[in-house]
C-alpha angles and dihedrals in degrees: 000000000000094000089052088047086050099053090041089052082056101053086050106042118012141265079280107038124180132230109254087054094039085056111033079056092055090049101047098011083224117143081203103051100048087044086051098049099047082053094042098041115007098049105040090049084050099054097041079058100060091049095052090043082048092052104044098053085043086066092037089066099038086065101040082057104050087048084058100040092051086049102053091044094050089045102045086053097046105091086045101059094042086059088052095051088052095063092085110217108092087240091082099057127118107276136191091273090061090050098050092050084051087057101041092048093052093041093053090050096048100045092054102050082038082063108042087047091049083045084060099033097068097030092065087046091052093049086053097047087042082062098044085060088053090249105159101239101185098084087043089052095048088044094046088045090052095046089052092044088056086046093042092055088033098055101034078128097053095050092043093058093041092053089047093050079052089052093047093044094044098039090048091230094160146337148213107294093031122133109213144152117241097184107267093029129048114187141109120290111254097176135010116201126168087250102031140038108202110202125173113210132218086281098057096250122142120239126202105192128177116245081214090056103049113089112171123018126185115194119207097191113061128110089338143345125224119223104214116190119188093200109197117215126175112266090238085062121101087257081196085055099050089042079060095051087048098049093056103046083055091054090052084054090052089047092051111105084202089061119010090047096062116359104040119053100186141031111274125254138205115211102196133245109353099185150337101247120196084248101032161343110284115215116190123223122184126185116181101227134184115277116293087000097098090092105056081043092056090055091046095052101044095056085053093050091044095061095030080063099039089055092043088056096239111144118225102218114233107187119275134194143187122221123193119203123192121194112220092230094055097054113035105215112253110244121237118273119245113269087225104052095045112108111257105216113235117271104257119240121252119244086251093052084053084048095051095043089050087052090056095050088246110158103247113220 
């Protein structure tokens, strides 16, 4: 009789059967009703498990990610804004724009590994309700294997350039607003995805340019930015004299409110003579400037050296040359010597013959 009840209990409720079915059988001895039960009550309790269980490690990790996220960025940038306190003025201080790039940074970070760990998340919780409702799962995992293997080769593009925008995000390379040179294109970065850096050149064309594209990046706008000026001068001019002249015109640049309060950060220096060049003599001058405000610096500077010299008197070289033309009337061409009377130089000796005269005692000429 227990045997009979045993094997009952299995065509109604499985090799494995639950407790809910197991004991809803004994009570009523119904194949239905347990079946119905463990549908009705086991499952359903099952299932709303695994989506609580799902939801609350979901948050779990949200949060554990955000932690992390807002601890990268703020130590990434750390160095960075510690050099920028020690600059001294208040105007170097961290702003708000600085603290909105911080944020946005995090927050981009956080929201797509948020994502990809949700994305993994449920879909581990969906595989298992699929197999609380006896769905084979074995053909939908090697199907599913072979379709991400397709994307995955198909898309090696995609993920390379999204690992690359991570890099730059996490590794804080560059920002909206920076000005920075990506190899082809040079220009300021007008928008910064995990897949795509937008840049808008001099010209005011817009560049779209790959994360994954981009090797190598310098940005000439981070922390601070260096005005370097090559200032030609003749090579007859007191080249102490013009490095003078220089020198000062570079100091009432530093003075002005307009200049030395915001653009440059240090007095200026001249370095000396950079080069001899083929036209000229070329003095460097380097001022240490805000970031992305070399540029306008450098014009500046330029229009001040250029009078400062042209009062001193010190010429600045532009390249001259003297052409000779010769009209065909004036000077009769000279006709070509004759090949037999020109001279035939002697045969030179070969390094034996000098050997061998030397041998003999003979003087060698």
């Amino acid at each position: 009789m227990q045997i009979e009840l045993a094997a009952d209990l299995t065509d109604a409720c499985g090799d494995d059967p639950t407790r809910t079915c197991e004991w809803v059988f004994e009570q009523t001895d119904s194949e239905f009703l347990a079946v119905a039960a463990e549908w009705v009550l086991e499952r359903p309790l099952r299932i709303l498990l695994i989506l609580v269980v799902a939801f609350v490690v979901s948050r779990l990790v949200r949060r554990a990610i955000r932690s992390f996220t807002k601890r990268l960025t703020e130590t990434t940038s750390g160095d960075r804004i510690q050099e920028l306190r020690e600059k001294g003025p208040g105007r170097y201080l961290v702003d708000h724009d600085n603290e909105q790039r911080l944020a946005a940074r995090s927050e981009t970070i956080a929201h797509v590994l948020s994502s990809v760990a949700s994305a993994v998340i449920w879909s581990i919780a969906a595989l298992t309700i699929l197999g609380e409702f006896d769905i084979n799962l074995a053909p939908l995992l090697a199907g599913a294997g072979v379709a991400g293997l397709a994307i995955g080769f198909g898309a090696q593009a995609v993920v390379r350039d999204f690992l690359a925008g991570m890099f730059m995000l996490v590794e804080d390379q560059f920002g909206v607003g920076d000005i920075i040179d990506a190899g082809e294109v040079t220009g300021t970065v007008e928008k910064l995805s995990l897949r795509v850096t937008t840049l808008r050149d001099v010209n005011g064309t817009v560049w779209h340019v790959p994360n994954g594209e981009i090797h190598r990046v310098a940005n000439l706008s981070q922390l601070w930015s260096r005005a370097v000026l090559d200032i030609d001068v003749a090579y007859e001019a007191d080249l102490r004299l013009a490095e003078g002249v220089i020198q000062r015109v570079a100091n009432d640049l530093w003075d002005d409110p307009e200049w030395g309060g915001d653009e440059i950060i240090e007095p200026p220096e001249v370095w000396g003579v950079q080069s001899l060049g083929a036209d000229g003599v070329a003095i460097r001058l380097v001022v240490k400037t805000q970031p992305s405000t070399q540029f306008a610096v450098e014009r500046e500077l330029r229009l001040r050296v250029k009078e400062a010299l042209e009062a001193a008197g010190i010429e600045i070289p532009y390249p001259q040359r003297t052409v000779w033309i010769r009209h065909q009337g004036e000077h009769p061409p000279t006709p070509a010597p004759d090949p037999s009377e020109v001279p035939v130089a002697p045969t030179p000796r070969s390094r034996q013959q000098i050997i061998e005269d030397l041998g003999d005692g003979e003087p060698v000429t």
